[in-house]
C-alpha positions in Angstrom: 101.0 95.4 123.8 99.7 98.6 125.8 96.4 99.2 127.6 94.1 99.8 125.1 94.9 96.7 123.2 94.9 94.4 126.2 91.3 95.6 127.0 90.4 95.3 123.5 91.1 91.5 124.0 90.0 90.8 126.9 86.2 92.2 125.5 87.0 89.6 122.9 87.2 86.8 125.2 84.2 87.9 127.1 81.8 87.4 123.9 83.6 84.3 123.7 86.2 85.0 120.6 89.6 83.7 120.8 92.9 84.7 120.4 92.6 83.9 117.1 89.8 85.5 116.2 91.4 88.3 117.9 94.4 88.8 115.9 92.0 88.4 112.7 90.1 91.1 113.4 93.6 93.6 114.2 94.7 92.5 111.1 92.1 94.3 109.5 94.0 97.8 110.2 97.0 96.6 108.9 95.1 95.7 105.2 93.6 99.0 105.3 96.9 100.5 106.0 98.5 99.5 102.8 95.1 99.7 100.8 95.8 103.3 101.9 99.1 103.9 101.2 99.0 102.1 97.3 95.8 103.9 96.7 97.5 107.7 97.8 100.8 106.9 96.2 99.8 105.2 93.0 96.9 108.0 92.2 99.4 110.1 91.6 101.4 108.6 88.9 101.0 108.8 85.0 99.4 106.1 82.9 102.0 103.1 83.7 102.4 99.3 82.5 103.6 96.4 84.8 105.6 93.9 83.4 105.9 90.4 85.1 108.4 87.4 84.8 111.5 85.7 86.6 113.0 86.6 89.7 115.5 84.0 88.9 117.0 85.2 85.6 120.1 87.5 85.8 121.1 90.5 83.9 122.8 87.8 81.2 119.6 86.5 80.1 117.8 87.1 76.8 114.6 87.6 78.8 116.1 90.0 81.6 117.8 92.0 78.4 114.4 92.0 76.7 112.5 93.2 79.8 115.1 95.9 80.0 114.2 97.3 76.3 110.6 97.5 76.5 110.6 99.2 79.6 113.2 101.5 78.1 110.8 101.8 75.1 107.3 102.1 76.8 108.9 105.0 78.9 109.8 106.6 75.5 106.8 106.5 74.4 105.1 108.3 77.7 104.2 105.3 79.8 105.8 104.7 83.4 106.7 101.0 84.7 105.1 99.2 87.4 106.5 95.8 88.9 106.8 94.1 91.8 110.0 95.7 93.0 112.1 92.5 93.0 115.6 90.8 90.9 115.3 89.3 87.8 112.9 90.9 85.3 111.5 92.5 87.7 114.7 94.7 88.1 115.6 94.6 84.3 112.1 96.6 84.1 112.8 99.0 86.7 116.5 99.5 84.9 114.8 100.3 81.5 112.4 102.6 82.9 115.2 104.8 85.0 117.9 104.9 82.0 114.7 106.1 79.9 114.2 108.5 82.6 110.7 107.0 83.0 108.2 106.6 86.4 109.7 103.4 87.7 107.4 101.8 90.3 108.2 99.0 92.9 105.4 97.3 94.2 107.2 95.1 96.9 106.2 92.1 99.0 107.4 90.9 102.1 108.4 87.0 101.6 110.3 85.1 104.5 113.3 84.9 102.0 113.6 88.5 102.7 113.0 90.0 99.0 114.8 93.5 98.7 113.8 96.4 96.3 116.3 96.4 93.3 118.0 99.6 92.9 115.8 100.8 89.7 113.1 101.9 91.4 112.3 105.4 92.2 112.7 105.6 96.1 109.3 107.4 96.3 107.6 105.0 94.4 108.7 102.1 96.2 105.7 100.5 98.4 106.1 97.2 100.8 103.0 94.7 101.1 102.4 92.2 103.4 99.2 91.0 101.5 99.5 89.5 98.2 96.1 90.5 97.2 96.4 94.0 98.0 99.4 94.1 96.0 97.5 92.3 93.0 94.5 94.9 93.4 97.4 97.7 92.9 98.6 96.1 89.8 94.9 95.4 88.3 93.9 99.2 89.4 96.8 101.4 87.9 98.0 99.2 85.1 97.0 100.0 81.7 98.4 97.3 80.1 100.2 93.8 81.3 103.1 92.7 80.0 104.2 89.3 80.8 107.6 87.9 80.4 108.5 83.9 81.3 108.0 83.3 84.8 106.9 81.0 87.4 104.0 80.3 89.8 104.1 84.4 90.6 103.7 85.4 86.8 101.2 82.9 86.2 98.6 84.0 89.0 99.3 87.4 88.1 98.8 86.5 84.1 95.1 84.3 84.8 94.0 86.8 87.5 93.7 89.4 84.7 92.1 87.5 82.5 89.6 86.5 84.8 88.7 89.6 86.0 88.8 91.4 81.8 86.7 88.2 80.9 84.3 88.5 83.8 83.7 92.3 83.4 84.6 93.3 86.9 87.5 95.5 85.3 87.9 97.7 82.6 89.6 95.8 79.3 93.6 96.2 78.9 95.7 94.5 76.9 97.6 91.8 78.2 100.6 91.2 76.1 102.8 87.4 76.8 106.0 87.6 75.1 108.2 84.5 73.6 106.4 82.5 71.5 108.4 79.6 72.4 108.1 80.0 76.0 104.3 80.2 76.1 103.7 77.9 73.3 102.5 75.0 75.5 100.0 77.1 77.9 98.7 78.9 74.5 98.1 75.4 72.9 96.1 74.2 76.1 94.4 76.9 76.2 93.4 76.8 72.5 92.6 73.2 72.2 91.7 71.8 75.4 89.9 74.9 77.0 88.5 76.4 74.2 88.1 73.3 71.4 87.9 70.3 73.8 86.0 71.5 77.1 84.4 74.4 75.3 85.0 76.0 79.0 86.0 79.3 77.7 84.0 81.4 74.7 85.8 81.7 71.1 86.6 85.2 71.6 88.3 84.8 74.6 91.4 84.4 72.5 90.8 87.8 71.7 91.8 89.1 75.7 95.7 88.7 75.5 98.3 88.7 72.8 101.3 86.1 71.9 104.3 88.3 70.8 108.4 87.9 70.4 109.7 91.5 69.9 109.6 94.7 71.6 109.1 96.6 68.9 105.3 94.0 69.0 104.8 94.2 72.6 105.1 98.2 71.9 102.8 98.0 69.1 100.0 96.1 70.5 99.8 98.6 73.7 99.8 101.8 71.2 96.8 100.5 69.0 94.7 99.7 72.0 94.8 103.4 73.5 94.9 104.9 69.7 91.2 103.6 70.7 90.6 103.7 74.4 91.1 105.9 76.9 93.8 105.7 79.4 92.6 106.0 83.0 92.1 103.7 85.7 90.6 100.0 85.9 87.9 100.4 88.4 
């Protein structure tokens, strides 16, 4: 700690705010910091679409494969790839956007299991977070369209925050595209009957705000009809 910093606390402890308090108020700099860096890198990247699932599936499953040839596809067809930087189909993302000789983004998060940047993503488009929700603004602001593959706690908070924030107008609208029927058959159904038919705690035509798909060649489809309509720029 050097001088400055140590008087800095010590005025803190004089109004009576803890070490605690202390260290809450530093860690202000450090959010800004990386609210900085994703805003100044990711500004300058072509329309992109992040695609979510597994960190836990390897390179010999039909989901990694799958995650490998849309992003191979949706670079064809003039998008870049965002994800969060990681294995699994994360990385089978990153690997179809490079072999396509697409933008391949990395939006990376520090976890105490030491997560490491696969080798897909383009080295100056590779950004570390600390903060899980600056990372999620990142995806929500440059993303024009979510893809979402099966996953686990990760791909699910990433999937409803979306929605939330498309269904409560606080973003601009984007498709949001879950892929394997069978996979998200279950949540679909819940959603569907107990949400929207039981509970009535969501509106009819929120059905409308994501898409239940099996193919690429759908998942593909679905993003192209939405901007033969809408702009592509960013969220918010």
């Amino acid at each position: 700690m050097n001088k400055s910093d140590k008087k800095i606390k010590i005025a803190f402890k004089q109004k009576g705010w803890n070490e605690t308090k202390t260290n809450d108020s530093w860690a202000i700099f450090k959010i800004m910091s990386e609210f900085v860096e994703g805003f100044e890198k990711l500004s300058k990247i072509k329309p992109c679409v992040s695609i979510f699932g597994s960190a836990r599936f390897t390179d010999d499953h039909p989901s990694y494969q799958l995650a490998e040839e849309i992003a191979f596809e949706l670079s064809r067809n003039g998008y870049g790839v965002i994800t969060g930087g990681g294995p699994g189909i994360m990385e089978a993302a990153n690997k179809g956007a490079q072999r396509a000789d697409g933008t391949s983004v990395g939006l990376n998060i520090d976890l105490p299991f030491e997560q490491e940047s696969n080798p897909y993503v383009d080295k100056d488009k590779n950004i570390m977070f600390d903060y899980f929700f600056v990372r999620k603004v990142m995806f929500i602001k440059y993303s024009q369209g979510f893809i979402v593959l099966p996953g686990g706690f990760g791909t699910l908070d990433e999937l409803f925050e979306a929605l939330t924030l498309i269904q409560t107008e606080k973003i601009g609208r984007f498709p949001v595209i879950m892929v394997g029927k069978e996979f998200w058959a279950g949540i679909y159904d819940w959603i569907l009957r107990t949400l929207r038919d039981e509970y009535q705690t969501i509106s009819p035509e929120d059905m409308d705000l994501f898409h239940l798909v099996d193919t690429c060649d759908e998942a593909i489809e679905k993003i192209n009809a939405f901007y033969s309509k809408y702009l592509l720029r960013p969220n918010f």
